[in-house]
C-alpha positions as CSV (number, residue, x, y, z in Angstrom):
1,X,0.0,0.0,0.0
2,X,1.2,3.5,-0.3
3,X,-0.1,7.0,-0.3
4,X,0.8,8.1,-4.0
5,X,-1.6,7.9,-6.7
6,X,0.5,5.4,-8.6
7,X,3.4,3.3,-8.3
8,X,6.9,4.4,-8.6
9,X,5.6,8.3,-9.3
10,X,9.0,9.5,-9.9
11,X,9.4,7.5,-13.1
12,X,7.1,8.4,-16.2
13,X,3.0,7.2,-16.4
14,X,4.4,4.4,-18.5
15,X,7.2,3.0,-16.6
16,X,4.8,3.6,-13.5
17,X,1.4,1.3,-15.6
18,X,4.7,-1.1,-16.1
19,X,5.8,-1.6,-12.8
20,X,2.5,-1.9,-11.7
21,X,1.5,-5.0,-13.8
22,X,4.5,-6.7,-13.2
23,X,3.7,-6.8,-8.9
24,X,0.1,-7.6,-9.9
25,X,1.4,-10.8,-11.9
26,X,3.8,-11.7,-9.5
27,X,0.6,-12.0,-7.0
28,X,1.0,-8.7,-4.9
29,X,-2.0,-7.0,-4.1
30,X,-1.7,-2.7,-4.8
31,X,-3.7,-0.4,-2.5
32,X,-2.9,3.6,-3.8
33,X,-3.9,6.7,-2.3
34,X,-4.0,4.9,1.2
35,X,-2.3,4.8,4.4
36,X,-1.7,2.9,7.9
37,X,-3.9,3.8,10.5
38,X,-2.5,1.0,13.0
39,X,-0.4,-1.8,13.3
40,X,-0.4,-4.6,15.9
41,X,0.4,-8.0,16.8
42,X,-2.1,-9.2,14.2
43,X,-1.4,-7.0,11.1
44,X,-2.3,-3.4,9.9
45,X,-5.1,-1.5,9.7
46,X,-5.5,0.8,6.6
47,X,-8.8,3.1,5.5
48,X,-10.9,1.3,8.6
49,X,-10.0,-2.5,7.1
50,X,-7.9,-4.6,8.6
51,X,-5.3,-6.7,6.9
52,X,-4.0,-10.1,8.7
53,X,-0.4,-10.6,8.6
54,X,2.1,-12.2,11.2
55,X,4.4,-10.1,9.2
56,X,4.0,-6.2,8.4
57,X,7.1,-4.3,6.7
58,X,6.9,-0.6,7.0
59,X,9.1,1.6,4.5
60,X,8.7,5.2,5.7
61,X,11.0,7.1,3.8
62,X,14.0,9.0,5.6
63,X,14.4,11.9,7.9
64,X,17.1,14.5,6.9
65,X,19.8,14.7,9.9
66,X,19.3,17.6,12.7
67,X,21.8,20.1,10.9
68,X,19.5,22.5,10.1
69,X,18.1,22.4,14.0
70,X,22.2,23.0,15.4
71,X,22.7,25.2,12.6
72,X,19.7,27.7,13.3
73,X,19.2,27.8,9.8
74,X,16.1,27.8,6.9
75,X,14.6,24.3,6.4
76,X,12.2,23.1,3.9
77,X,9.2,21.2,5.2
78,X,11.1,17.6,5.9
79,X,14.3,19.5,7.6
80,X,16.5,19.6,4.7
81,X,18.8,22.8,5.1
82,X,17.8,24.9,2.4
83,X,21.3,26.1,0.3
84,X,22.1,28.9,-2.3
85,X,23.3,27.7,-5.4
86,X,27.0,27.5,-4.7
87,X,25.8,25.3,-1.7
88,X,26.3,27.1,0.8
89,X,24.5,27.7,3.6
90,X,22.9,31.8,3.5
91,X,25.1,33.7,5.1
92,X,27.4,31.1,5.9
93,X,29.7,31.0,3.0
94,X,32.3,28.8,4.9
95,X,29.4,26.2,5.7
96,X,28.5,23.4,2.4
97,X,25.8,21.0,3.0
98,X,25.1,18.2,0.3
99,X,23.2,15.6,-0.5
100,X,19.6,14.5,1.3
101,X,20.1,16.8,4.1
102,X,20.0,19.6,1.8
103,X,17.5,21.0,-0.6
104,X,18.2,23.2,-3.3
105,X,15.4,23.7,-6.2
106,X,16.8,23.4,-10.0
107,X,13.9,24.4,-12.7
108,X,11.4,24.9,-10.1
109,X,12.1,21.1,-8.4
110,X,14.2,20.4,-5.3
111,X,16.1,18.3,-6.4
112,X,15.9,13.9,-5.1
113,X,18.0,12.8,-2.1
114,X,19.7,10.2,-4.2
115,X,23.3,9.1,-4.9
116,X,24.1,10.8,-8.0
117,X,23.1,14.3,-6.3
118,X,25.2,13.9,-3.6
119,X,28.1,12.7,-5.4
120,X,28.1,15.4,-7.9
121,X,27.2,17.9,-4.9
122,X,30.0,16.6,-3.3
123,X,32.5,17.1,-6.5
124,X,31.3,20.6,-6.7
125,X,31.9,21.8,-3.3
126,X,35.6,20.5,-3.7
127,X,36.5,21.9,-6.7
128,X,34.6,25.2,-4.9
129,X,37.0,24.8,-1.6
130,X,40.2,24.6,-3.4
131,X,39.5,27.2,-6.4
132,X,39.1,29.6,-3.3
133,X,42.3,28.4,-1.5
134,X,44.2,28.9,-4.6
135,X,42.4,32.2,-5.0
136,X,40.4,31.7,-8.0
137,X,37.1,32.8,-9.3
138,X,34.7,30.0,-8.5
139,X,33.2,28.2,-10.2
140,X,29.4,28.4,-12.1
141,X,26.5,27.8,-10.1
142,X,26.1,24.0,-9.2
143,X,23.3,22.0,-11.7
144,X,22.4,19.0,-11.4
145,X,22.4,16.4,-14.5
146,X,20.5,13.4,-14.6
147,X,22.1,10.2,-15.6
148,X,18.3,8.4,-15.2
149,X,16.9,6.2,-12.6
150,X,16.2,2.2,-12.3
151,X,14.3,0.3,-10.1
152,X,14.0,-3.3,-10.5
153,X,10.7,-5.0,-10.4
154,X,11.3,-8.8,-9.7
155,X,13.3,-11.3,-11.2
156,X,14.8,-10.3,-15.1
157,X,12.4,-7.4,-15.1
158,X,13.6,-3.3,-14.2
159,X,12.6,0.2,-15.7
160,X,14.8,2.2,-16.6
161,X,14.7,6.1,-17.5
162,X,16.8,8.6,-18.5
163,X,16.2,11.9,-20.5
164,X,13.5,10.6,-23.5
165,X,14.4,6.6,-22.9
166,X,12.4,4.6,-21.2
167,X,12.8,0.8,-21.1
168,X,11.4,-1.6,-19.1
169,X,11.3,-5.6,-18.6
170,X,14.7,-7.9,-19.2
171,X,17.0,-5.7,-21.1
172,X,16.1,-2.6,-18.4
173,X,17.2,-5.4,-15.9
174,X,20.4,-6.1,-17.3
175,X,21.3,-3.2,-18.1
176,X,20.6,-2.5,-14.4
177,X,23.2,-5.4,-13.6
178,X,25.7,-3.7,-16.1
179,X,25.6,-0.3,-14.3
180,X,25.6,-1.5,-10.8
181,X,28.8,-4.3,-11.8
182,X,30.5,-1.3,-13.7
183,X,30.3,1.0,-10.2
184,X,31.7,-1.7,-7.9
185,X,35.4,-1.1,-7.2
186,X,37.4,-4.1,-7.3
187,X,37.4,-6.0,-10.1
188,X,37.3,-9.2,-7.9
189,X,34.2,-8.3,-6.3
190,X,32.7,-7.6,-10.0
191,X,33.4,-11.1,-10.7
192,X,32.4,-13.1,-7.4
193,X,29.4,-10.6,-7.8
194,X,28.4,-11.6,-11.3
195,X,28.8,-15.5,-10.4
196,X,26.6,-14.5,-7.4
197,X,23.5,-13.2,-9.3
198,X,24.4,-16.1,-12.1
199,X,23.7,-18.5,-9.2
200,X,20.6,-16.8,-7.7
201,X,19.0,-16.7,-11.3
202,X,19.5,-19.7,-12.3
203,X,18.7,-21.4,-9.3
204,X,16.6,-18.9,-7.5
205,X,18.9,-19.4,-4.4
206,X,20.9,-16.9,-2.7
207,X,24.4,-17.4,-2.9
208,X,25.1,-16.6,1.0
209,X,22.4,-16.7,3.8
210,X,22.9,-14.9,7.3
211,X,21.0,-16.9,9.7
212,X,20.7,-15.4,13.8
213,X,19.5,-17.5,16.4
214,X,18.1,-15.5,19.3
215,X,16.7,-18.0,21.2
216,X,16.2,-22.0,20.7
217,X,13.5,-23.2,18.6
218,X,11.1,-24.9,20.8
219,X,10.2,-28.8,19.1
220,X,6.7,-28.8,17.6
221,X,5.2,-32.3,17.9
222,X,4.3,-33.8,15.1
223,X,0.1,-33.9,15.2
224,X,0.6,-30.2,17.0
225,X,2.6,-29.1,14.4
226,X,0.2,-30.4,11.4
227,X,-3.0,-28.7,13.3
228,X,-1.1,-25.2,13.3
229,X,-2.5,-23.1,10.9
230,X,-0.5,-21.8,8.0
231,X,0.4,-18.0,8.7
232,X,-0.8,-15.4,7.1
233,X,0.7,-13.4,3.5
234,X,2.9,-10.7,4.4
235,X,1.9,-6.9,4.1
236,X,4.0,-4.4,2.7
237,X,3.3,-0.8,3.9
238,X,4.4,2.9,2.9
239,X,3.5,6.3,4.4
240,X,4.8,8.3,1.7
């Protein structure tokens, strides 16, 4: 469930339609426009309905850090410190903040607390420092450019967009796996990667499992065990 009208808004009506059908044919049940009124031991409540689930998985979105609180500065609505252009805080010439815990607007946007702002924020405010040590103009004012965005959607199946192309299914998907082998830093780690998601694929099992054991499982006997009744499907919920 989430709040938005449609599923992965940031991406185009199309992309959005496409994402959509492929959770709907992989058996997930969409609720838009609605959020969680309650959640307890037995599931979630949304709208006045209740939804059973032993398991409930709640993705909220992020909260900005406290700079802008210790800082005494301007904030947008979610506590991003807003900047100038150069990234600086106003007034504070000596003070940069970058990436989700600031909010600068480009074209009449603010611009998305992903990586590739913050990295290219990040480039910026260093080339800014040192042009200033060295006692040279600075630079023009910061603009973001958008490589695109992906999300995958499932096994063999992404969407990808950037500028006017937009892709979606298996060859958005690996060209997902391209991008994110092509950013990893050690060659090594491209290839034990690579034969990683080979193996899951293929097999659909995960290469490496993490398994905790907080406390010893208690033995079910057998008849006990084949009266217990089968738990409940998960439920997935956003208050974006």
């Amino acid at each position: 469930m989430d709040r938005s009208k449609r599923v992965l808004g940031s991406f185009s009506e199309n992309l959005s339609t496409a994402a959509h059908d492929r959770l709907k044919s992989l058996g997930v049940e969409i609720l838009l426009e609605r959020g969680v009124d309650q959640i307890d031991e037995q599931g979630v409540i949304v709208a006045g309905e209740r939804i059973a689930s032993r398991t409930v998985i709640w993705t909220a979105g992020v909260t900005p850090s406290p700079a802008g609180k210790w800082l005494d500065v301007e904030t947008d609505h979610t506590g991003r410190v807003r900047i100038l252009k150069d990234l600086t805080v106003p007034g504070h010439p000596e003070v940069f903040v970058v990436g989700d815990t600031s909010s600068l607007d480009q074209d009449g946007k603010p611009l998305p607390g992903v990586a590739q702002v913050a990295l290219q924020q990040g480039r910026y405010a260093g080339k800014l420092i040192l042009r200033r040590l060295l006692g040279k103009s600075p630079p023009p004012p910061f603009r973001y450019f958008d490589k695109g965005s992906m999300a995958v959607v499932g096994k063999g199946f992404a969407i990808l967009q950037t500028g006017k192309l937009a892709i979606s299914g298996f060859l958005a998907w690996m060209a997902w796996a391209a991008i994110h082998l092509e950013f990893l830093a050690q060659s090594s780690l491209r290839v034990s990667v690579f034969v990683q998601w080979v193996w899951t694929y293929l097999t659909d099992q995960r290469g490496s499992r993490i398994i905790v054991n907080h406390r010893a499982a208690s033995v079910t006997p057998a008849k006990e065990a084949s009266a217990t009744p089968a738990p409940e499907a998960p439920a997935l919920a956003s208050n974006r």
